[in-house]
C-alpha positions in Angstrom: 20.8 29.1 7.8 20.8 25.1 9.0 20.4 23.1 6.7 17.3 20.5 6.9 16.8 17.1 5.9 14.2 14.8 6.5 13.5 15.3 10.0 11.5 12.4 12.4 9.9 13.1 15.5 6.8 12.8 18.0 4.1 14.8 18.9 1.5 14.8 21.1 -1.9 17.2 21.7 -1.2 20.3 23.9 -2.9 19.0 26.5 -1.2 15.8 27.3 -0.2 14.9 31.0 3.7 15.3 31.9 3.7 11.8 33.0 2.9 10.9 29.7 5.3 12.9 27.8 7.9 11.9 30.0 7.2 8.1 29.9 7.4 8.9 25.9 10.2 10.7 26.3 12.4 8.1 28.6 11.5 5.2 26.3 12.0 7.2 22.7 15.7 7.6 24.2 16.1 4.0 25.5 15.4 2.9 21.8 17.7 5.6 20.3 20.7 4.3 22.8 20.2 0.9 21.6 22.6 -1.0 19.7 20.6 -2.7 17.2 18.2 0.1 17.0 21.7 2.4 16.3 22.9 -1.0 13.7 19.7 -0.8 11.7 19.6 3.0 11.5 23.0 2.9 10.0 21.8 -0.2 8.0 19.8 2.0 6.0 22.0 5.2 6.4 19.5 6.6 8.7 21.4 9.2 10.9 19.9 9.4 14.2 19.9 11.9 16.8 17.6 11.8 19.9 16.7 15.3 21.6 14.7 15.5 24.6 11.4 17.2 24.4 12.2 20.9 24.9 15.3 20.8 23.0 13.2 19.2 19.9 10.8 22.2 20.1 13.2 24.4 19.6 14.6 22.5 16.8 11.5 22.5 15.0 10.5 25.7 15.5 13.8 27.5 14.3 12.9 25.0 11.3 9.6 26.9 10.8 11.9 29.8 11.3 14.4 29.4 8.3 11.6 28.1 6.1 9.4 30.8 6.1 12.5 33.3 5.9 13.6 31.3 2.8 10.0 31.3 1.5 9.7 35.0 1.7 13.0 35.9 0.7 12.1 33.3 -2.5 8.6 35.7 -2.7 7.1 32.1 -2.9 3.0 32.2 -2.8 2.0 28.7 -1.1 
């Protein structure tokens, strides 16, 4: 099982245009490969990692994943 910690992200409705999510996407990872975006992250001993759009899905979704495993093998009611 990963191990999660406080995870930060973007979303946007189902139904949004590529072109949208794209332009999102291309200027999300022009801020992450900045240098005093990266200086203030570490400032504040934010660790950053940027992951394009599909690989973030599946991120979050194998997060889903492990926490309802771990909430059923728990027999947690929420």
């Amino acid at each position: 099982m990963t191990t999660w910690g406080s995870v930060k992200g973007f979303d946007v409705p189902a139904a949004t245009p590529p072109k949208v999510i794209e332009y999102l996407a291309s200027t999300l990872k022009k801020v992450w490969e900045d240098a005093e975006f990266k200086k203030n992250m570490a400032a504040v001993y934010q660790p950053i990692m940027y992951q394009n759009s599909k690989d973030f899905t599946a991120f979050m979704r194998k997060a889903y994943n492990d926490y309802g495993d771990l909430i059923k093998k728990l027999d947690l009611n929420i």
